[in-house]
N, C-alpha and C positions, 0 to 999 in steps of 0.2 A: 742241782742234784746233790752235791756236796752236805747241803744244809739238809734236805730230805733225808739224808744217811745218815747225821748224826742225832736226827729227832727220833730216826726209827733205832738207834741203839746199834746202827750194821754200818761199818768200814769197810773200803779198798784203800787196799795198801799196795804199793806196787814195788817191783824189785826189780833192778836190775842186772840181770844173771854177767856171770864170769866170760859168756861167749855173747856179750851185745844186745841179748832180746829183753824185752820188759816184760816179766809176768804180774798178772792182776791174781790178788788174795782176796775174800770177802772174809774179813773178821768183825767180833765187835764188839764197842766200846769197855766192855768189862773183863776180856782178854787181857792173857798176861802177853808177857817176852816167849814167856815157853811153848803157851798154845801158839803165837803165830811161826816161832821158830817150827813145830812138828805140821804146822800146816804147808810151809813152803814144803819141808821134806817130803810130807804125803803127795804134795804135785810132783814136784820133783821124779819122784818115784814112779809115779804115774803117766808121766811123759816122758821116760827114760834121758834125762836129763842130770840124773846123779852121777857125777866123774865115779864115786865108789858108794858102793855098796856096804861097804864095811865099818856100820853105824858107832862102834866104839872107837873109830877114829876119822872123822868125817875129813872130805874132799875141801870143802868152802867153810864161810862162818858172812854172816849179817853185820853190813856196819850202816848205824845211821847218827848223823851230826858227827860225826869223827871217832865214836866208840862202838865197840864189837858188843856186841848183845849176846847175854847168856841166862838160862834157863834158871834164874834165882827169883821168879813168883812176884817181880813187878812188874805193874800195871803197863801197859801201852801208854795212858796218857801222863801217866809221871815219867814216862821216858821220852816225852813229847813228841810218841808218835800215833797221828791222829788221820784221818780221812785223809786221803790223796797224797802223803808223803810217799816218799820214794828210797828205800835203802837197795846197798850196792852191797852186791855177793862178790866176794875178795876168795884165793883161793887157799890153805890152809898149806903149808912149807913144813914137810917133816924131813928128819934126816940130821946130818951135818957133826953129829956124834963121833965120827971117826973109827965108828965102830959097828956100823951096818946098823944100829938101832935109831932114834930120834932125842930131840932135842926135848928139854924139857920145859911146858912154853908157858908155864904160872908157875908159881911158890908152889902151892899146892902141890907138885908134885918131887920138889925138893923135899930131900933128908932133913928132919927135924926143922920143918917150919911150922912158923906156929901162924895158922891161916887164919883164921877165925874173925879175928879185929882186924887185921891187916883185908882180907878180903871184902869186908864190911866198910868198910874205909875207901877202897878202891872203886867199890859199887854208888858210893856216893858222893865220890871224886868226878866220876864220868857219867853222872845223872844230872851234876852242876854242869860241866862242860859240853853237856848236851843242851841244857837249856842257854847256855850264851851262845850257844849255837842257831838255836831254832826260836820261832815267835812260839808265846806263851798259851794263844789261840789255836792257833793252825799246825803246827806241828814242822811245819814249813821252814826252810832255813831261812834265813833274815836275811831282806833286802831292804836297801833303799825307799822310800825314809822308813824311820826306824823311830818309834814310841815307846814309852815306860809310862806306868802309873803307879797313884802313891805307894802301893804294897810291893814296888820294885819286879813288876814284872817286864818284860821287854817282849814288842809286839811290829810285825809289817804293819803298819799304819793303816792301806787300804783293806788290809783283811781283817783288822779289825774293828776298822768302821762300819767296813759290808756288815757284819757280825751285829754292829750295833744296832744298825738301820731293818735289819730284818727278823732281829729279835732271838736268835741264835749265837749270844754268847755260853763259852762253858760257865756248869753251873760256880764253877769255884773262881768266876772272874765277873760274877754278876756286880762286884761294884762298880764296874766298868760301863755308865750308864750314857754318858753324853761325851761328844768331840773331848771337854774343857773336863774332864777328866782325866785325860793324857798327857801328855810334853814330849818335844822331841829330842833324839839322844843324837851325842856327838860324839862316837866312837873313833875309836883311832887304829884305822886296818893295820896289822902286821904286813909289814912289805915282802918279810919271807914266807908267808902263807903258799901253800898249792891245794886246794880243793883233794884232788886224788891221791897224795901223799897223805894227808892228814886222815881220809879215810881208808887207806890200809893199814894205816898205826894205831896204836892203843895208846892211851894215856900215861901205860907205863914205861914205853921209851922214846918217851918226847916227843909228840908229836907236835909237829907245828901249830899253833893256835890261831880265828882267824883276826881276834882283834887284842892289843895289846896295851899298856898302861903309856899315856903319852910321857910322864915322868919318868919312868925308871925299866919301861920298856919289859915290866912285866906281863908272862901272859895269860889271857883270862879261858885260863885250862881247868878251874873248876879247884885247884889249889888256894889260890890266891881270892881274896874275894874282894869285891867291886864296889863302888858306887856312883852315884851321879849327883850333879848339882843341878839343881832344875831352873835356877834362873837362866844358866848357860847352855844345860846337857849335858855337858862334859863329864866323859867317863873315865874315873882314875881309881886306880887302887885302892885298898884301905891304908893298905900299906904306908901310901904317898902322903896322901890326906894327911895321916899322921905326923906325919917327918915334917911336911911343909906348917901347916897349921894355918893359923888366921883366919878371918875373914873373906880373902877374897879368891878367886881362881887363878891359880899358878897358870895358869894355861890363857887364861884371856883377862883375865884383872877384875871383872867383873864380880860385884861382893853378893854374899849369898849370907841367908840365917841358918841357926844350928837348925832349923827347922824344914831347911833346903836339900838337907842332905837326905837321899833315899839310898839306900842299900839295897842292891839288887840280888833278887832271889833269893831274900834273907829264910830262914828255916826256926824252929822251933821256935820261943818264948820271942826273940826278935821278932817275927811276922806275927803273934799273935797282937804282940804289944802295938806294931803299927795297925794291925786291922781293928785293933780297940780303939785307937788314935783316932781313924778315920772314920768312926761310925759316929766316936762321940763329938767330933765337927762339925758333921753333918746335922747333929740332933742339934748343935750349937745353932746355927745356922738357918735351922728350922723355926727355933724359938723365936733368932731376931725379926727373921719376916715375918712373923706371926703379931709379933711384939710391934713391927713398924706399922702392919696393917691397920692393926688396932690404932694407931695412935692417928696415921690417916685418916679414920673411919670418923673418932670421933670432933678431928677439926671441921672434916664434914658439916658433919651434926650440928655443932657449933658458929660455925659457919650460915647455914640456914635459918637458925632462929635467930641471928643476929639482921 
């Protein structure tokens, strides 16, 4: 059903309200953050289920992968939220002023801030943190086992095999074509992670993160940025990478080439360069067996008249 939804262009999304019940959304695929934020509230409203009414300062707010969602005109699946994920309605704390009024709960509403890059910044601080959050596929938080492929994206393994097998990957993950186009990752859980703490915090006062740098115990909150060694898996900082250096895995000793190293969820001229990297292997790759064929073919040949 899941794969019929996302051929026909239409999502459910579902939500888990502030008082325990799950409601079902039908949005789809080319929806932003904003339309499915006014969509809950249309139901909301329609099942008297809104704590207030009083729209310029709402009761709840939407968290999915550990960040709050707001009405800034990106897509559902760049916030890798895709058919059958599930976000949690958190309820919204005003007050505390000392003064009968509220608290003021972004810069933006601070004297003389200057929002503009700082919120632009933010927005793509917790779009990275969302994605080391969730599979790159599915939308889905990341479970056991857990896959990357060459352009550094990170995937549930079974979901996206299913994907493979039935010919329903997203379009921007079609290189994604057999098993042995994956590798699996060796992440290193944060021991102070809590699921439900992480998703009523925001990225801007720390929230706990769920997987962390096994070196230096940084966390992979969309700040710091990652990678993997693929002969091993092993996920550590860039950070670390650099400090340590060499050849082989500080973490298991195992040696890897400079050609080992994939950076995960790399962005601009990075991910274009490795998606050039990877097309023009393949075309490499294509020529050899082309090249070997031929050279079979005609010992063949040679073979027979002899």
């Amino acid at each position: 059903p899941s794969s019929n939804l996302m051929m026909d262009g239409e999502m459910q999304v579902f939500v888990r309200t502030v008082k325990g019940h799950t409601v079902t959304l039908d949005v789809s695929v080319d929806d932003t953050v904003g339309d499915l934020i006014a969509a809950y509230a249309q139901h909301a409203c329609q099942h008297g289920t809104l704590a207030s009414e009083n729209r310029s300062r709402p009761s709840s707010r939407l968290v999915h992968g550990g960040f709050q969602l707001e009405n800034n005109g990106c897509a559902l699946l760049d916030r890798g939220i895709t058919t059958g994920c599930t976000l949690i309605e958190v309820p919204c704390v005003y007050g505390g002023g000392c003064d009968g009024g509220t608290t003021a709960q972004q810069r933006k509403f601070m004297r003389q801030a200057d929002t503009t890059k700082k919120e632009s910044l933010r927005d793509q601080t917790e779009e990275m943190r969302a994605k080391m959050h969730t599979c790159s596929a599915s939308g889905k938080p990341l479970v056991e086992p857990i896959v990357a492929c060459d352009l550094g994206y990170i995937y549930n393994k079974e979901e996206i095999l299913k994907m493979i097998a039935t010919k329903t990957v997203p379009a921007h993950l079609k290189h994604v074509r057999k098993m042995r186009d994956l590798f699996p990752l060796e992440l290193t859980a944060n021991p102070h992670y809590h699921e439900l703490k992480a998703a009523m915090q925001s990225v801007d006062i720390g929230a706990d993160d769920r997987f962390i740098c096994p070196i230096t115990s940084r966390p992979a909150n969309g700040r710091n940025p990652f990678l993997v060694l693929k002969p091993c898996g092993h996920v550590v900082s860039e950070q670390a990478h650099k400090q340590v250096g060499g050849s082989t895995c500080v973490v298991c000793a195992k040696p890897f080439a400079p050609s080992d190293v994939v950076p995960l969820h790399p962005v601009g001229e990075v991910l274009e360069a490795r998606r050039k990297a990877l097309e023009e292997a393949r075309a490499e790759k294509k020529r050899e067996a082309a090249s070997a064929a031929e050279g079979r073919a005609g010992e063949e040949v040679d073979s027979k008249r002899k």
